[in-house]
C-alpha positions as CSV (number, residue, x, y, z in Angstrom):
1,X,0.0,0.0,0.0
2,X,1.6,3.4,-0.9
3,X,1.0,6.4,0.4
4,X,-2.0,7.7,-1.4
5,X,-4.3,4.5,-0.3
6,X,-5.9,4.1,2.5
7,X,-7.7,0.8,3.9
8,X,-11.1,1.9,5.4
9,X,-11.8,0.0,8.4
10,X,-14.3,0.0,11.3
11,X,-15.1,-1.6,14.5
12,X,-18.7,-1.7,15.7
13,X,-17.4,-1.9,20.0
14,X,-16.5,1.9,20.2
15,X,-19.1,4.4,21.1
16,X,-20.6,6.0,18.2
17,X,-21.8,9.7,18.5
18,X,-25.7,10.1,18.4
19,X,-25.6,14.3,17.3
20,X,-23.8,16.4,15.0
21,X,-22.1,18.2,17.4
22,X,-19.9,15.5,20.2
23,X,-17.6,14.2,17.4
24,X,-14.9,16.2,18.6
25,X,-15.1,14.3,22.0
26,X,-15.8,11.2,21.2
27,X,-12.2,11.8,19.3
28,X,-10.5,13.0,22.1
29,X,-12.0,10.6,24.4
30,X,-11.2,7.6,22.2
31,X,-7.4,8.7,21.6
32,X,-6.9,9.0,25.5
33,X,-8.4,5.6,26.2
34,X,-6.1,4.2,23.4
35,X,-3.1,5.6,24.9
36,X,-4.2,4.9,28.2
37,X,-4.6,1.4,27.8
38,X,-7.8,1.8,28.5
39,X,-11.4,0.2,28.0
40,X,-12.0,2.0,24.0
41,X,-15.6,0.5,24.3
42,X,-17.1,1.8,27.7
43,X,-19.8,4.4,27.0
44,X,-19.5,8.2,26.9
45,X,-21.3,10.9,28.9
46,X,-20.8,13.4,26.6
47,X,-21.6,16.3,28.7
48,X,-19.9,15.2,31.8
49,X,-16.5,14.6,29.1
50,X,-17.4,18.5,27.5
51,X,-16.8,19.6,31.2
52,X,-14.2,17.8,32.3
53,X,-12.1,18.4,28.9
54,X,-12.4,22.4,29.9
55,X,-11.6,21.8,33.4
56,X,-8.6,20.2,32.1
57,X,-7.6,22.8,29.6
58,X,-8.5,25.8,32.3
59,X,-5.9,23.9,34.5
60,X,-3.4,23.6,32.2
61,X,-3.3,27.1,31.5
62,X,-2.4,28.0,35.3
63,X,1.5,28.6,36.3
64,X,2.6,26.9,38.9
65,X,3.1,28.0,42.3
66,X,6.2,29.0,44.0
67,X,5.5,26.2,46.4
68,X,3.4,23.2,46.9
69,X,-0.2,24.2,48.6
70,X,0.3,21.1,50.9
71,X,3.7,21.7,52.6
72,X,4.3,25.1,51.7
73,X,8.3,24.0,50.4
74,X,9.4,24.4,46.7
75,X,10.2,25.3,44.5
76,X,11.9,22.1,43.1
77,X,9.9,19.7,41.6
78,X,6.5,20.7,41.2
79,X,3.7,18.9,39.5
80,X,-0.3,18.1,39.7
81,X,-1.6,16.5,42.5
82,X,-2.7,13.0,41.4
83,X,-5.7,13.0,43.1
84,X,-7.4,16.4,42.4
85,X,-5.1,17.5,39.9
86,X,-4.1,20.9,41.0
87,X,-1.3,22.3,39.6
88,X,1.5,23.0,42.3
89,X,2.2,20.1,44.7
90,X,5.5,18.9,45.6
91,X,7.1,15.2,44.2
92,X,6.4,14.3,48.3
93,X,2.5,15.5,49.0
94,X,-1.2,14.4,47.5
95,X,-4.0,15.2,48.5
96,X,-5.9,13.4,51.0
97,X,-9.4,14.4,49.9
98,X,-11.0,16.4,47.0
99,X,-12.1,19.1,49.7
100,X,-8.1,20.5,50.1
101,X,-8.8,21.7,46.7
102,X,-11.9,23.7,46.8
């Protein structure tokens, strides 16, 4: 096959959009499961996705802090929390519940 042919291919396990207007998540959300190693086929809740792809771009666009919001050291080292995902928390400290965050 050279490069101007393409095989067309499709796998009826994926969710499949239901509007004209969630094709961009269904994308996204298909490429992260994919490089996640993660279940391709499990359903979507496209609006709860819409949200959570903003939140994750809103977060993104935040600097970092000068230190961690848990133990107040830094500035070496800083990354997002694994459990809420705040920017600005040491290699050491987590969370311990989604209420240090808000």
């Amino acid at each position: 096959m050279g490069y101007g042919e393409w095989q067309l291919s499709s796998s009826s396990d994926v969710p499949i959009q239901q509007d004209l207007t969630s094709c961009g998540i269904f994308c996204l959300k298909y490429l992260e499961r994919y490089i996640r190693n993660t279940d391709t086929t499990a359903p979507l809740q496209v609006e709860d996705e819409r949200l959570n792809i903003g939140v994750e771009i809103i977060q993104a666009l935040q600097p970092l802090p000068k230190s961690c919001h848990q133990c107040h050291k830094g500035p070496f080292y800083m990354r997002r929390c694994n459990f809420c995902l705040r920017s600005g928390v040491c290699n050491l400290c987590s969370c311990a519940s989604p209420l240090n965050y808000w």
